[in-house]
C-alpha angles and dihedrals in degrees: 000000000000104000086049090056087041091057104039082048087063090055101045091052094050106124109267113213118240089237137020133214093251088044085072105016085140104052083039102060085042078074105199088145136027151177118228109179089241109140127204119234089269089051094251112163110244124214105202111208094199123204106296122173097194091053098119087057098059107116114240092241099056095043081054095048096041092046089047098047100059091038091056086061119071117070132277094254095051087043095053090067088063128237135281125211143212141209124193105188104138092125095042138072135253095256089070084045092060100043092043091057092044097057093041087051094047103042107026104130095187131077092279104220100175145338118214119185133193108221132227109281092209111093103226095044088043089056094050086049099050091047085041096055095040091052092042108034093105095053085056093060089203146099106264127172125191118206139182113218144023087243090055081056093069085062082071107021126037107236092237088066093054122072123248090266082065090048089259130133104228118114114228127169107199089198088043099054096050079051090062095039091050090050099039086053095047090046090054097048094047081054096053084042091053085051098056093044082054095045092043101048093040088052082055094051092040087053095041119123110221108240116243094230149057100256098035080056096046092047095051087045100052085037093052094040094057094042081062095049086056104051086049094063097043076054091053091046089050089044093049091051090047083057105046098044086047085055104045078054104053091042089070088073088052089059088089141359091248091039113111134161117275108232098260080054087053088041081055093048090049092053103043090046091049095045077058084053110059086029091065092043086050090054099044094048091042081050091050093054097040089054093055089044103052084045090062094049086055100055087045090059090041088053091049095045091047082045091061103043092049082052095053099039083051091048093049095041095044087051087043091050089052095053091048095050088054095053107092117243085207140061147184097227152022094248083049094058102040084055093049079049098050092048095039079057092048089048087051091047090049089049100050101084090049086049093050089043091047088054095049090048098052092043086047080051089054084054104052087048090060100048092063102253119184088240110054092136092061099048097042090066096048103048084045083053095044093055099045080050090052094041098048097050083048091056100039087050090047098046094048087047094054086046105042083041093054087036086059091049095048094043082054103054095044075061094053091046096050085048094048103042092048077051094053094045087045089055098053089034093065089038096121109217096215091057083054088071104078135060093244093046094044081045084057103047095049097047087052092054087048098052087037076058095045090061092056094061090046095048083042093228089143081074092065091062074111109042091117086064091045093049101054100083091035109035136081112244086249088063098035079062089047093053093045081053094046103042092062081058095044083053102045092059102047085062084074084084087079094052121192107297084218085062102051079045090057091045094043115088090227085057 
């Protein structure tokens, strides 16, 4: 913003003149004085009074405002030479000399360099003008020179400096030439217009407060996105009309090969081209300033987007964790267990969108922290949070599934062991002792308790000798009571692996 402001402050303390050319565009067509962009030798700007018969009826106000106004065009430097007038009054009387030198003498507000006039042609009137101006020189307290023809005014002026009326060759409009001052002035002032627009508009983006939410943010940024697109074209309109008026300028010197641009129509060149100029500085460095800008209005919308999201991930996953706290890691029952692992699959099933979302977020927050946004220090702590969220869900869900899982295993082969054990009592309970007393009936039963063995070590219930030790970090202290009372039985059982020694004597042939 500042080398906007740097630039536009060049502009606004550019010198304004006092008038301007639509401020007496009356006065000015009337055409009792020019400015014809002849210079002297010395390249003194020369202001031509032409023959004007309603001279003496030209208000003071508007001689003074006329006369200060052309002299107030050509540059410092040319003015500083100082101007040289002249009066065209051969078809006049001495009476029009002597007022038009009095009111040039009185009111005229440049360094005054010279005055030439051209004398009354008439004899009588040019005798009266030659006594006149000896008797009253001194009270004009100027140089002033009377000549008598057109041909003694080369001796001061080169021909190619007067127009065409004083036998010069020099082309002037003078239509034309309140045309170019008019647009050269419009133009300038649409330039200095277009730089306040610019100054104003990037005073209100430089104070702007950046919303705290996603549409506050998307309405500044589509409002000041549209305000730009239409100072730039205001930019574009005063950019066409600099360069129009520089061409129809320029296009006076392509009327003819030995035409060339007197030096006020240089002067106008110079200053259109430098108004583009400072036109198209002010622009770059207005675009400068509106790219970091609406930079800036992007990442804020990024940031309150990205500020949303994390709320609402954090929302969702803090709901989800609770749930997961509340769901029991232990049950009574198998059927118990398998339920808490079905809806601890369905939880993690429900979560998994948040935790996918929770992931992107965190990696669209990396992002945005390489790319260099404003806010780094407000995203860093937020993608750190999303991921301990994510990664303690993750390892809550994944705990309580390892121990409901073991807590199933081991639920189930306390089922086994109590089936197995009722089995086995329910084997040695229906033994008949009298079929016990013979070999074929010893044979039998013995055959019966090996077999009844044999399924243990399929069923690998010998592995669960040490389900006590399996059920302490899993089970509720009911069921850590219910596996001390089964594994005696367990045991107890599995001693039938060393059978009776009377009945291996009753099945054996010896026996």
């Amino acid at each position: 913003m500042k080398s906007v402001k740097h630039v536009i402050d060049e502009i606004m303390q550019q010198e304004i003149r006092p008038l301007l050319a639509v401020d007496i565009i009356e006065q000015l067509h009337r055409q009792f004085a020019l400015l014809s962009g002849g210079r002297g030798k010395d390249g003194a700007p020369i202001i031509t009074f032409p023959e004007y018969s309603g001279f003496s009826d030209v208000p003071d106000e508007d001689f003074v405002n006329v006369v200060t106004y052309l002299t107030s065009i050509p540059s410092l430097d040319a003015a500083s030479i100082g101007f040289i007038i002249i009066i065209d009054r051969r078809k006049d009387k001495w009476s029009s000399v002597k007022a038009s030198l009095n009111r040039i003498a009185g009111a005229f507000p440049g360094n005054l360099q010279l005055v030439l006039v051209l004398r009354p042609s008439r004899f009588f009137q040019r005798a009266i003008a030659d006594i006149g101006i000896k008797l009253h020189k001194d009270d004009f307290k100027m140089k002033i020179v009377m000549l008598n023809s057109v041909s003694d005014l080369y001796n001061y002026v080169d021909r190619g400096q007067l127009t065409r009326e004083l036998g010069g060759q020099l082309e002037y409009c003078h239509s034309q030439w309140i045309h170019h001052r008019t647009a050269i002035e419009n133009f300038a002032v649409t330039v200095k217009s277009t730089a306040q627009m610019l100054q104003s508009f990037g005073t209100d983006l430089a104070a702007t407060e950046l919303p705290n939410d996603v549409q506050c943010t998307k309405d500044m940024l589509v409002s000041h996105t549209d305000k730009h697109h239409h100072l730039k074209d205001e930019l574009k309109l005063a950019l066409k009309q600099g360069t129009t008026l520089l061409g129809c300028i320029k296009e006076q010197a392509g009327k003819s090969e030995c035409r060339k641009l007197n030096p006020d129509e240089m002067e106008n060149q110079t200053t259109v081209e430098r108004l583009l100029a400072q036109l198209d500085e002010t622009e770059n460095a207005f675009e400068q300033f509106w790219c970091k800008h609406h930079l800036k209005l992007e990442q804020c919308l990024q940031l309150r987007h990205f500020e949303q999201d994390f709320r609402e991930v954090k929302v969702s996953l803090d709901s989800l964790m609770l749930s997961l706290g509340e769901l029991p890691e232990t049950g009574d029952c198998v059927v118990r267990v398998e339920h808490l692992l079905q809806e601890l699959k369905t939880l993690e099933e429900k979560a998994q969108p948040s935790l996918e979302k929770a992931q992107l977020q965190a990696q669209h927050g990396d992002q945005l922290i390489q790319s260099d946004h404003y806010a780094v220090d407000s995203i860093r702590p937020k993608c750190v949070e999303l991921r301990r969220v994510y990664d303690d869900f993750s390892n809550e869900s994944q705990r309580k599934q390892e121990v409901l899982t073991k807590s199933l295993h081991i639920l189930q082969g306390i089922d086994k062991v109590n089936q197995w054990c009722e089995a086995g009592i329910y084997l040695l309970a229906s033994q008949a002792v009298d079929k016990c007393q013979s070999q074929e009936g010893a044979e039998a039963a013995l055959g019966d308790i090996e077999n009844f063995l044999d399924s243990a070590q399929k069923n690998q219930l010998t592995e669960l000798r040490n389900l006590h030790n399996q059920s302490e970090p899993v089970l509720s202290e009911e069921l850590k009571c219910d596996s001390r009372k089964d594994r005696p039985l367990l045991m107890a059982c599995l001693s039938l692996s060393d059978p009776s020694p009377c009945l291996f004597d009753m099945a054996s042939p010896e026996g």
